[in-house]
C-alpha positions as CSV (number, residue, x, y, z in Angstrom):
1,X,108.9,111.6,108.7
2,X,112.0,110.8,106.7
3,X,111.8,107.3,106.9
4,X,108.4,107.7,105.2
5,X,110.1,109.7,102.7
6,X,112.8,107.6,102.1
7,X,109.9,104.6,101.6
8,X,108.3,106.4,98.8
9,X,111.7,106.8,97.1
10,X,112.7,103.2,97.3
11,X,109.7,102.2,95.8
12,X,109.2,104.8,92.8
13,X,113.2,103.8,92.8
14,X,112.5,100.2,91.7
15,X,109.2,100.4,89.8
16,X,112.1,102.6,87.3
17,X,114.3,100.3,87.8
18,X,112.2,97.6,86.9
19,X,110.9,99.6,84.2
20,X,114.7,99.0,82.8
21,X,115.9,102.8,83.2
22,X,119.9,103.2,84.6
23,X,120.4,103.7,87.8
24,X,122.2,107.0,87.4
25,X,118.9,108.4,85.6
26,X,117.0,106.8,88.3
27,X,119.0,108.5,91.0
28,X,118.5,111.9,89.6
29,X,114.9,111.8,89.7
30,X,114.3,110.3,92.8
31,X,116.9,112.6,93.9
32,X,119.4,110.5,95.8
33,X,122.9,108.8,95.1
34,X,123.8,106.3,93.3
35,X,125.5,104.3,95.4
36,X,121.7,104.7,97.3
37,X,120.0,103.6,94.2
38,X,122.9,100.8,94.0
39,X,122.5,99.6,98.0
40,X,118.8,99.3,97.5
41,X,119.2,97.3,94.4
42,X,121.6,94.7,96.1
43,X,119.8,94.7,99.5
44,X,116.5,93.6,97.8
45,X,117.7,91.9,95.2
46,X,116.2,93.7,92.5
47,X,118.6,92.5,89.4
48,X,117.3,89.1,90.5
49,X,113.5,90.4,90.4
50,X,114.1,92.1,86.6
51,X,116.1,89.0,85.3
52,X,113.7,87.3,86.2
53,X,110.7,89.4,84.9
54,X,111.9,89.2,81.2
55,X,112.7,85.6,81.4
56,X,110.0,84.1,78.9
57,X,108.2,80.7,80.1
58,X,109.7,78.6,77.0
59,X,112.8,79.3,78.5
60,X,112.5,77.8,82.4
């Protein structure tokens, strides 16, 4: 059951993070750490994913 749980966190995690909102604000709502919030983001490389989200075709 918690692993489910801690599924659905991860994801709403990064949709807000992707969304561009701090992880500290991101923590409180899911309601974990932030060193949570900041393991997640480096396991699954989500800076990578967001970087590369805003980067604009002109300038590939």
């Amino acid at each position: 059951m918690a692993t489910k749980d801690n599924e659905k966190k991860k994801s709403l995690a990064r949709s807000l993070f992707m969304s561009g909102m701090e992880m500290t604000e991101i923590a409180a709502k899911v309601d974990v750490s932030r060193v949570t919030i900041s393991k997640w983001c480096n396991a699954d490389g989500w800076k990578e994913a967001r970087a590369a989200k805003n980067i604009t075709r002109p300038e590939l």
